[in-house]
C-alpha beads as a LAMMPS data file, in Angstrom:
LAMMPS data file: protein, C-alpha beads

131 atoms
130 bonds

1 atom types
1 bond types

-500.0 500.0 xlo xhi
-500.0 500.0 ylo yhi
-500.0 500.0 zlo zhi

Masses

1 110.0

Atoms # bond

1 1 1 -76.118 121.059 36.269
2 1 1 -76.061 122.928 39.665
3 1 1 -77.128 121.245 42.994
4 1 1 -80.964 121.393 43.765
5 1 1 -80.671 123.677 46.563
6 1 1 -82.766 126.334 44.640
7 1 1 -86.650 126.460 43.980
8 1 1 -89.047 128.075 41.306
9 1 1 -91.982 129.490 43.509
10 1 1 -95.140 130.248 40.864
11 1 1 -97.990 131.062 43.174
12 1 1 -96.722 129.850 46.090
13 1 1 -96.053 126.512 44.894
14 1 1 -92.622 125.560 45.137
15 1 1 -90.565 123.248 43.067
16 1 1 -87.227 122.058 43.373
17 1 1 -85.033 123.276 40.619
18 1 1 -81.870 122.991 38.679
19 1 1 -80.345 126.113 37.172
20 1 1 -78.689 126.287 34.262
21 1 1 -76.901 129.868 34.097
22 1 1 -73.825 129.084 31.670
23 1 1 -74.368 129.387 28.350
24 1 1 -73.020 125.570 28.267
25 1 1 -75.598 124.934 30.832
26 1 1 -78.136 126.230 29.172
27 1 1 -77.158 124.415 25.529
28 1 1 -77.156 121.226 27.711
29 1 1 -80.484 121.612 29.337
30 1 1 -82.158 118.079 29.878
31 1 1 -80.622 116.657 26.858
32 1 1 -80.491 112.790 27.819
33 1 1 -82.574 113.292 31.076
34 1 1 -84.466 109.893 32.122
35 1 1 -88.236 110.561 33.086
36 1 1 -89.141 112.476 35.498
37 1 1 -86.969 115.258 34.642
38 1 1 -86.110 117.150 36.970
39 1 1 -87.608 121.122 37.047
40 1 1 -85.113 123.136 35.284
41 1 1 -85.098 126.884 35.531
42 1 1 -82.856 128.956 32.748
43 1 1 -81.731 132.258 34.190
44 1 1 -81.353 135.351 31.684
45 1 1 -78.819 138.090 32.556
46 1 1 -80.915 140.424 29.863
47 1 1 -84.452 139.988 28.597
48 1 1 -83.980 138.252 25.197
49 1 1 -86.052 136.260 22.768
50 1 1 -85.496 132.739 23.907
51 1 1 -86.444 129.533 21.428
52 1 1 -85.696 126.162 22.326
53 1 1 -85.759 122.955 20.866
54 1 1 -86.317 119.256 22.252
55 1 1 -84.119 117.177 19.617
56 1 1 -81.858 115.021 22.307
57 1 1 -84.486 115.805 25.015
58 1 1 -86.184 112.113 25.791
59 1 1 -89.314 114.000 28.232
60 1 1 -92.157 115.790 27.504
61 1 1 -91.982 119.282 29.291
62 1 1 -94.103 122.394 29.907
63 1 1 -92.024 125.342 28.647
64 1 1 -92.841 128.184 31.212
65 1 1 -92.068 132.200 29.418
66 1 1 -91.612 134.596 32.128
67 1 1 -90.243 138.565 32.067
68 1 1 -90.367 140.505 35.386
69 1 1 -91.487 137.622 37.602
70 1 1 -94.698 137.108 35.525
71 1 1 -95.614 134.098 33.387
72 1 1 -95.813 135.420 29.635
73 1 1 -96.391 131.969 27.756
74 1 1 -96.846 128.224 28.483
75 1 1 -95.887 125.637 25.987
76 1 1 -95.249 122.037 25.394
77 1 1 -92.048 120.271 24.113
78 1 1 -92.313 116.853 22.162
79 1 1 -89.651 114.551 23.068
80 1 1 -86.895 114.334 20.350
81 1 1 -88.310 117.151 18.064
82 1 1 -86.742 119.271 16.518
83 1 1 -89.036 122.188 15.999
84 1 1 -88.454 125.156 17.478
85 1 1 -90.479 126.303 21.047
86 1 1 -91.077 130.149 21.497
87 1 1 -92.564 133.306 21.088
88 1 1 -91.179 136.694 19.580
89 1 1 -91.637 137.951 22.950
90 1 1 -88.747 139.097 25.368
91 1 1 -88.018 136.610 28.585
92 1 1 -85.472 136.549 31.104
93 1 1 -86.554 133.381 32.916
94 1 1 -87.686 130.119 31.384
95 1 1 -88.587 127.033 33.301
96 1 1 -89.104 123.287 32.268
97 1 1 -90.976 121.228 33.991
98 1 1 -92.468 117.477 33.255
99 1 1 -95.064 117.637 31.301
100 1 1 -98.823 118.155 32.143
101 1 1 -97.137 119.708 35.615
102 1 1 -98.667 123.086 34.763
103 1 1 -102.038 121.618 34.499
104 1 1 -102.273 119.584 37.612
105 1 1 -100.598 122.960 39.554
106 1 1 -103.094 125.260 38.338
107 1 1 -100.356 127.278 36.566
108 1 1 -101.516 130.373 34.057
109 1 1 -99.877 132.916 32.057
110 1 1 -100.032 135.889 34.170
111 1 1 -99.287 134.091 37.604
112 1 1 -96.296 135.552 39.670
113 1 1 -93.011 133.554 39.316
114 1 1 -89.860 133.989 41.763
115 1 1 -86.397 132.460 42.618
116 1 1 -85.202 131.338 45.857
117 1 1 -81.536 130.474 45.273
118 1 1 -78.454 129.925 47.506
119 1 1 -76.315 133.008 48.577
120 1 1 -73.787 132.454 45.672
121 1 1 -76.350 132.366 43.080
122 1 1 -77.693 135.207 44.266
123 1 1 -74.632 137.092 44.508
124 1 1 -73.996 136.114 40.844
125 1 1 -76.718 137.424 39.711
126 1 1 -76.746 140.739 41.437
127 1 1 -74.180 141.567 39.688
128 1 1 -75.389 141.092 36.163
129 1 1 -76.274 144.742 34.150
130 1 1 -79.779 145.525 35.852
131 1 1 -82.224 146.236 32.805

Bonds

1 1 1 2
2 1 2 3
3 1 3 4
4 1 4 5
5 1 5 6
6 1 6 7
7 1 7 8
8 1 8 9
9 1 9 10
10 1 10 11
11 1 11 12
12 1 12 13
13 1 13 14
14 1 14 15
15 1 15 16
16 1 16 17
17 1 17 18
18 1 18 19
19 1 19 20
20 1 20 21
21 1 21 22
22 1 22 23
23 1 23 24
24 1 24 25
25 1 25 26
26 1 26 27
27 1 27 28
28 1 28 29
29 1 29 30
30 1 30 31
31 1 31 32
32 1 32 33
33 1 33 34
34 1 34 35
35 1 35 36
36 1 36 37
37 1 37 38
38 1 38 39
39 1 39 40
40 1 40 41
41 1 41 42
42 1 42 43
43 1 43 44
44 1 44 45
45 1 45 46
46 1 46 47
47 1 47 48
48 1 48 49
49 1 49 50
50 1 50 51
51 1 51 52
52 1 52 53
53 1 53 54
54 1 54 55
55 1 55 56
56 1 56 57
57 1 57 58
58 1 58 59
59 1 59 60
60 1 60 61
61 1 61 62
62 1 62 63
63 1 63 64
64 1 64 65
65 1 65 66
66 1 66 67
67 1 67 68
68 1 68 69
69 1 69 70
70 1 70 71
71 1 71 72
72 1 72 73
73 1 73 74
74 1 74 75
75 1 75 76
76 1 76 77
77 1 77 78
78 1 78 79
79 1 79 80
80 1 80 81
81 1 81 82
82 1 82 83
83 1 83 84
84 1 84 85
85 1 85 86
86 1 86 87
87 1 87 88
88 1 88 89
89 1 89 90
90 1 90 91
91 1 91 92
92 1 92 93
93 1 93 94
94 1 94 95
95 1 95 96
96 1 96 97
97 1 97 98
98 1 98 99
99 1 99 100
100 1 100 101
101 1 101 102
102 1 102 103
103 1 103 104
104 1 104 105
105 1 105 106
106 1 106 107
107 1 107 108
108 1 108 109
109 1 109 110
110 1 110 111
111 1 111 112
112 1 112 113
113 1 113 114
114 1 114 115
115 1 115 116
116 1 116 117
117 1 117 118
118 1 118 119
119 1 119 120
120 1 120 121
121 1 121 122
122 1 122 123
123 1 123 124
124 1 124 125
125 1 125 126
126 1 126 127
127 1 127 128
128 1 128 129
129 1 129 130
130 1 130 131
């Protein structure tokens, strides 16, 4: 996991967050995180159809959809299931946060999502294939 000196900001409420930009980073996500769990923001170099699943995840989490800095779909993930979380929609962002965060936030589909990362993320990801 990288170093929380990046934050999620989803209507100008801004959370502390983890990326996970690997493909090994993203496998791992918050497999055998302790409560709370920390926010965890999965970074897409191209838009893709993006199912996850909770099976060696012990938290509840709100499963936050976005594409082009918008909020597309918010759903829940049951600790230690193994069903699959997603939509047949495209997303090149997907946060976790603890569960029932969304809620107490006032977070919607629709509302505007951005990154604020360090310089080195950010030149990273500049130079990923622009869609």
């Amino acid at each position: 996991m990288r170093k929380m000196s990046n934050f999620i900001i989803i209507n100008n409420k801004k959370f502390k967050t983890v990326l996970a930009i690997s493909e090994k980073e993203q496998e791992q996500g918050l497999m055998y995180v302790d409560w709370p769990p920390p926010v965890m923001s999965f970074i897409y170099a191209s838009p893709r159809i993006n199912k996850f699943w909770m099976k060696n995840t012990k938290c509840p989490l709100d499963i936050v959809f976005c594409f082009k800095n918008k909020i597309t779909n918010i759903l829940q993930g049951e600790p230690y299931s193994t069903k699959t979380i997603g939509d047949n929609y495209f997303s090149d962002l997907v946060i976790e946060l603890p569960v029932g965060t969304c809620k107490a936030s006032g977070i919607n589909i629709g509302d505007s999502v951005r990154l604020e990362v360090s310089e080195d993320i950010m030149s990273k990801l500049s130079s990923w294939k622009k869609y």
